[in-house]
Backbone bond lengths (Angstrom), bond angles and torsions (degrees), N, CA, C in turn:
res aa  C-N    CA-C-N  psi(-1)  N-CA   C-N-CA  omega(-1)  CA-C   N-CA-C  phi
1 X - - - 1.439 - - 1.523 109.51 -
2 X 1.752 116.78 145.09 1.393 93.20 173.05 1.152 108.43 -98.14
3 X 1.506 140.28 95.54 1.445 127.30 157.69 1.715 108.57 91.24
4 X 1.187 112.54 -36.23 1.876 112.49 -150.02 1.461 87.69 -93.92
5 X 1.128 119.26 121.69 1.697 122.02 160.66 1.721 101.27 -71.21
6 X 1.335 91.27 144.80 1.055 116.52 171.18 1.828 126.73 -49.58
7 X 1.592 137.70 156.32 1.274 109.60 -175.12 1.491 97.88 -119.63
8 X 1.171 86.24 93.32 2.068 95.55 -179.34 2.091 97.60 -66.37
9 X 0.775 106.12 156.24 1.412 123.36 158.17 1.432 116.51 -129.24
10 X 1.543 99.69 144.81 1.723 107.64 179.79 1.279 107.13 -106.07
11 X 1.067 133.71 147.86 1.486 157.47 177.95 1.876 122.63 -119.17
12 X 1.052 105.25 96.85 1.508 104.41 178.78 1.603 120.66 -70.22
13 X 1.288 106.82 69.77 1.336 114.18 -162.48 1.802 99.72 -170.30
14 X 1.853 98.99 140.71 1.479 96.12 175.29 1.438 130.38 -70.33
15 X 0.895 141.33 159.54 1.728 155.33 -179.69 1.592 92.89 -51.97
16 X 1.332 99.97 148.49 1.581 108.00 174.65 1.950 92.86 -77.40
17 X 1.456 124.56 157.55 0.982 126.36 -177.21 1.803 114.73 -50.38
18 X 1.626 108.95 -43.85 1.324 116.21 -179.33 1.367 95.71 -67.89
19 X 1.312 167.89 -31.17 1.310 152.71 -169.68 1.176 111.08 -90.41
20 X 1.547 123.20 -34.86 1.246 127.99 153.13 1.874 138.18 -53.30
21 X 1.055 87.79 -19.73 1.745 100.27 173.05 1.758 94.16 -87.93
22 X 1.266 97.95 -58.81 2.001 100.13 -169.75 1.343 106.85 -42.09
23 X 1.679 101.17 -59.57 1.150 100.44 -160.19 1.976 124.89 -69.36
24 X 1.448 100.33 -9.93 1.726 106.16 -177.94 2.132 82.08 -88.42
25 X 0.880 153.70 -23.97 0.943 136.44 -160.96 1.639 114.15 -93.72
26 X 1.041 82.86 -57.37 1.782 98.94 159.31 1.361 121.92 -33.33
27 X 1.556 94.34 -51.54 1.963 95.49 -168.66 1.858 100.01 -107.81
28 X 1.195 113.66 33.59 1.348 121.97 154.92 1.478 109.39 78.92
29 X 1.451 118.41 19.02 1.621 125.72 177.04 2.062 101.96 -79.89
30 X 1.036 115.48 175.86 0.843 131.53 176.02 1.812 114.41 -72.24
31 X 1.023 111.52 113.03 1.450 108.77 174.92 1.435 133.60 -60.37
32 X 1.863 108.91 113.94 1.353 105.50 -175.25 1.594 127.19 -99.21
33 X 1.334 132.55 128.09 1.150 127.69 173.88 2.153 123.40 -28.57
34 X 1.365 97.92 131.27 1.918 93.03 174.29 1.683 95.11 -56.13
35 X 1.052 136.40 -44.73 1.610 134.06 -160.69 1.645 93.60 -58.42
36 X 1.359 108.17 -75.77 1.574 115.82 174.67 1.470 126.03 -38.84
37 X 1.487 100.04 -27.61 1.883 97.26 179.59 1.651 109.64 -86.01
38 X 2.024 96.92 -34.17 1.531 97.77 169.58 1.894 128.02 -40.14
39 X 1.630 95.90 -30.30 1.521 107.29 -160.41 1.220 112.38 -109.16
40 X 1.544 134.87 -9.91 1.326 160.63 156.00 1.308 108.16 -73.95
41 X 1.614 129.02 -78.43 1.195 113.10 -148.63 1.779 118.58 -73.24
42 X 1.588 117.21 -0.82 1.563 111.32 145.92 0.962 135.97 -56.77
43 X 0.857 134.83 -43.65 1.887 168.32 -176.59 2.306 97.02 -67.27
44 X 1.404 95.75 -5.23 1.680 94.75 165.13 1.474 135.82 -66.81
45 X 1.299 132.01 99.38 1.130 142.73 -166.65 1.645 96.96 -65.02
46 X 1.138 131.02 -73.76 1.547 131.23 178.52 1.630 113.26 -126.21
47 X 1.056 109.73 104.32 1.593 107.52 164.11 1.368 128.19 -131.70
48 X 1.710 97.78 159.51 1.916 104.85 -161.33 1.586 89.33 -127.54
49 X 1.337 109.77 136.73 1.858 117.57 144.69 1.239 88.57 -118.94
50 X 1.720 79.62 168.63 1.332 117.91 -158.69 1.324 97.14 -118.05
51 X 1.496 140.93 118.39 1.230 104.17 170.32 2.153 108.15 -149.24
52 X 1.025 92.71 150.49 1.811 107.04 175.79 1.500 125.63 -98.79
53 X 0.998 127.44 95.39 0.972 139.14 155.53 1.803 93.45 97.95
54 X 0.986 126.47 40.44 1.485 136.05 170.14 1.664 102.56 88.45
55 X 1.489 127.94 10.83 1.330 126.30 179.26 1.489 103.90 -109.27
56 X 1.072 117.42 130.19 1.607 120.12 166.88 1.498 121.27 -56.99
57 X 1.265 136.12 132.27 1.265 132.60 -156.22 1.867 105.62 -160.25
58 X 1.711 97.86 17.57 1.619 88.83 172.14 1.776 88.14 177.94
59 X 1.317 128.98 164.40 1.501 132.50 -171.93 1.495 90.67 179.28
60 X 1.813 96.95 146.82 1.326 105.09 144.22 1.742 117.06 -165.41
61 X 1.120 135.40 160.47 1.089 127.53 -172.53 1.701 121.49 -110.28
62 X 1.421 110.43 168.06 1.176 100.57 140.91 1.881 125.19 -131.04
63 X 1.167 125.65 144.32 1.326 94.70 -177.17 1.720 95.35 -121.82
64 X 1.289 106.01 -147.13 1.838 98.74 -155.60 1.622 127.77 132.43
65 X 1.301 118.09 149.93 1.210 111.31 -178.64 1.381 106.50 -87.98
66 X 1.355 139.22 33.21 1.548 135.63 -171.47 1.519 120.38 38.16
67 X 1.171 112.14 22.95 1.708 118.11 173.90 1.616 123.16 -137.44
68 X 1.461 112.42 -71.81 1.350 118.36 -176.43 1.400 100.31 -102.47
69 X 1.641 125.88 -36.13 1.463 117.01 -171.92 1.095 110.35 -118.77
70 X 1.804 124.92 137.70 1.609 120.63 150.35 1.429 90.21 -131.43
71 X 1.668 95.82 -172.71 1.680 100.40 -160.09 1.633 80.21 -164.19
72 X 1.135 129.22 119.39 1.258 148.46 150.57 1.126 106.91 -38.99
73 X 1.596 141.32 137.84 1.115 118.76 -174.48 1.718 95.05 -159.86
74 X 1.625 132.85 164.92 1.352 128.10 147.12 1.849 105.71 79.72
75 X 1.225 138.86 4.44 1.257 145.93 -169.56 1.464 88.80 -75.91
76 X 1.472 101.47 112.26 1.637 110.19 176.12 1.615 103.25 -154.75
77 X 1.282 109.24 148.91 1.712 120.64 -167.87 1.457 115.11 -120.19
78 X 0.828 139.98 86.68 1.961 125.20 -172.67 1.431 83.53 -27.23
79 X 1.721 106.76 152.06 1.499 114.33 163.42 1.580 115.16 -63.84
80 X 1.696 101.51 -35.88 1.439 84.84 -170.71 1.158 117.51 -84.87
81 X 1.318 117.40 27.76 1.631 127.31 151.89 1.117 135.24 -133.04
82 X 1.306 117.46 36.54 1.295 137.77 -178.53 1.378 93.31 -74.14
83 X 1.819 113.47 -173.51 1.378 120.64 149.82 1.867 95.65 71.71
84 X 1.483 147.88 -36.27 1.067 138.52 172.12 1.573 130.50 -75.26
85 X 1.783 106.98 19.17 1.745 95.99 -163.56 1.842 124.33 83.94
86 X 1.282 98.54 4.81 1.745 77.32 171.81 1.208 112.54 -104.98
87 X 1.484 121.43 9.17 1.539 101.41 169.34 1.516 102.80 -100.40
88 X 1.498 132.57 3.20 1.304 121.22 157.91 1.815 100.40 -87.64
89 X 0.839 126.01 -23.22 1.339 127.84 -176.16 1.711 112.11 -54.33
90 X 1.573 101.36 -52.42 1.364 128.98 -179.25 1.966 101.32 -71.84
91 X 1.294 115.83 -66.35 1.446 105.01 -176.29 1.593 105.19 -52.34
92 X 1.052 137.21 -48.65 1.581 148.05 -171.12 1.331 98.22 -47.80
93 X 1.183 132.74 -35.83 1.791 135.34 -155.44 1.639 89.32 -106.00
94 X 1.294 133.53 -56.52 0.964 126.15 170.49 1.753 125.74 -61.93
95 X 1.147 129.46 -8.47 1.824 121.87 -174.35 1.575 70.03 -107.05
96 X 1.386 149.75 -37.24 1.592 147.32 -158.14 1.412 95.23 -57.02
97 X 1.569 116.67 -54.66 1.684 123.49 162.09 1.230 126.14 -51.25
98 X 1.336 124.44 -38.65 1.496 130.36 -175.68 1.550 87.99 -62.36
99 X 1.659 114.97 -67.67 1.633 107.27 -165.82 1.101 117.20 -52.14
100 X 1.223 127.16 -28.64 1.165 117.19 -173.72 1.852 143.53 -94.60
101 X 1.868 92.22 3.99 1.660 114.62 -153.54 1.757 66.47 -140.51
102 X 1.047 133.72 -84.41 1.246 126.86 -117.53 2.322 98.26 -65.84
103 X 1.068 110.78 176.57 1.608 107.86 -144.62 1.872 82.29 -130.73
104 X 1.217 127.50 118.89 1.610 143.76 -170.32 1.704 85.81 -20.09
105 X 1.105 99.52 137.61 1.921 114.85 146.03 1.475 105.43 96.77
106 X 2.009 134.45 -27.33 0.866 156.81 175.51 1.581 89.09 -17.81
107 X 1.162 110.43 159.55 1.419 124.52 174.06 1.525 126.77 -134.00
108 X 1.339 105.70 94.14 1.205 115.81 -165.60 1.698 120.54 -88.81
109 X 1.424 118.48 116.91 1.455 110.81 -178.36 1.422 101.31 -127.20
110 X 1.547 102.23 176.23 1.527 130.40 160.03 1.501 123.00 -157.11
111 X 1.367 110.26 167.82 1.438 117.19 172.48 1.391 120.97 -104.33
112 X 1.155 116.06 80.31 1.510 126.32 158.20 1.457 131.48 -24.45
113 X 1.578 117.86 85.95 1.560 114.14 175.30 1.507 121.29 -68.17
114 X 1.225 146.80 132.68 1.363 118.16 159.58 1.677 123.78 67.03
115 X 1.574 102.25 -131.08 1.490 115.68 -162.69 1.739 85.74 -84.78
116 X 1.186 108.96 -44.23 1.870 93.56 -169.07 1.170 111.47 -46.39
117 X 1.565 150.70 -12.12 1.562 145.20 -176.77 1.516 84.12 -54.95
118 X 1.298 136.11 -57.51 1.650 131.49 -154.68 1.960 101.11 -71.06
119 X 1.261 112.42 -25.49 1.365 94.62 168.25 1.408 138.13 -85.41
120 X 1.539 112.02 -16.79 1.119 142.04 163.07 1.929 115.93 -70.35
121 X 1.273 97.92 -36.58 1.400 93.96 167.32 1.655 123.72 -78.96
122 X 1.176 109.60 1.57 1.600 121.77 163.78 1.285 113.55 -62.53
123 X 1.178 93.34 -34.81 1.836 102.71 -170.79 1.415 118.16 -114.99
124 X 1.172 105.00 44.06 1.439 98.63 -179.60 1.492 121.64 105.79
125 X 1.439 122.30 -23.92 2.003 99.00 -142.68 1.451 72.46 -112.18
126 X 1.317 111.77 170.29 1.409 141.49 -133.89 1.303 121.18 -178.61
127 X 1.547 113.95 105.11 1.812 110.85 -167.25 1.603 118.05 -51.18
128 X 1.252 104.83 144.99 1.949 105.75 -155.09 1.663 83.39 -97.99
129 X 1.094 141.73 -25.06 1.962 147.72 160.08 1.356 98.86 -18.68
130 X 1.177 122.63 138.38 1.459 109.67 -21.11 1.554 92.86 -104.49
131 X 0.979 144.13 23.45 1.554 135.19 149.65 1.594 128.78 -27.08
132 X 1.634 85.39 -45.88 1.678 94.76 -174.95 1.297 100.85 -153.04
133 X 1.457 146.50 163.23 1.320 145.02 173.20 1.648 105.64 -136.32
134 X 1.419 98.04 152.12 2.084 99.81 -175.95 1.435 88.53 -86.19
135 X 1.751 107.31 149.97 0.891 121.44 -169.79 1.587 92.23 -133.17
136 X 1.485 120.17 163.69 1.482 119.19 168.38 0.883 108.94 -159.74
137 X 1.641 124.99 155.62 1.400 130.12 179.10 1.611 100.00 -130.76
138 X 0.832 125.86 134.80 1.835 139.24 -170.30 1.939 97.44 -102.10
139 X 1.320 125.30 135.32 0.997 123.75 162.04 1.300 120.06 -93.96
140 X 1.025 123.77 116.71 1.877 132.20 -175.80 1.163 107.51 -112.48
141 X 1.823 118.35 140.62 1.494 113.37 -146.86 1.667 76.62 -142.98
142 X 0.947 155.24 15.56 1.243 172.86 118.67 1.229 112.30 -31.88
């Protein structure tokens, strides 16, 4: 590249389902079924892509009952655009929603992979250990 960053644009709106499968696979999330994204990605409380030149290249969600619970969810970057600011770009647009919708006391979480705990701690979140620990159950249809 010479020098010029790229001009990503953000979109307050969820990933079409096909960008949403690519893009959790791509950036090393867990791979979700088109059926499952069909039936999930309505059910989006606040969502942002990221995108370059009309291609999506970053997403994240929030989902939630719009009162006491949301849950950060789907924060994924193509690799080959990692490293430039869009996953603070993306959390920033999303807690911008929390402040501004969410109603005193709401309870806001996520699941921290890895190195992202340090980007998430920009904004607030804070290991719940040992008070409480995330727990999960996976549905297997197999």
């Amino acid at each position: 590249m010479s020098g010029v960053e790229p001009d990503y644009t953000l979109h307050g709106e969820a990933p079409s389902v096909d960008d949403y499968c690519r893009l959790r696979v791509i950036s090393g999330l867990s791979p979700k079924s088109r059926e499952a994204a069909l039936i999930g990605l309505p059910n989006t409380v606040c969502g942002v892509t990221v995108t370059l030149d009309g291609k999506a290249v970053g997403m994240g969600r929030i989902v939630g009952d719009r009162g006491c619970f949301y849950q950060v969810v789907d924060i994924a970057v193509d690799p080959a655009h990692q490293a430039r600011g869009l996953g603070k770009r993306i959390m920033a647009a999303l807690m911008d929603h929390v402040a501004a919708e969410a109603p005193d006391g709401a309870y806001v979480s996520l699941i921290a992979d890895g190195p992202a705990k340090h980007l998430y701690a920009k904004f607030g979140f804070e290991p719940v250990t040992p008070d409480s620990i995330g727990m999960a159950f996976r549905v297997s249809r197999t």
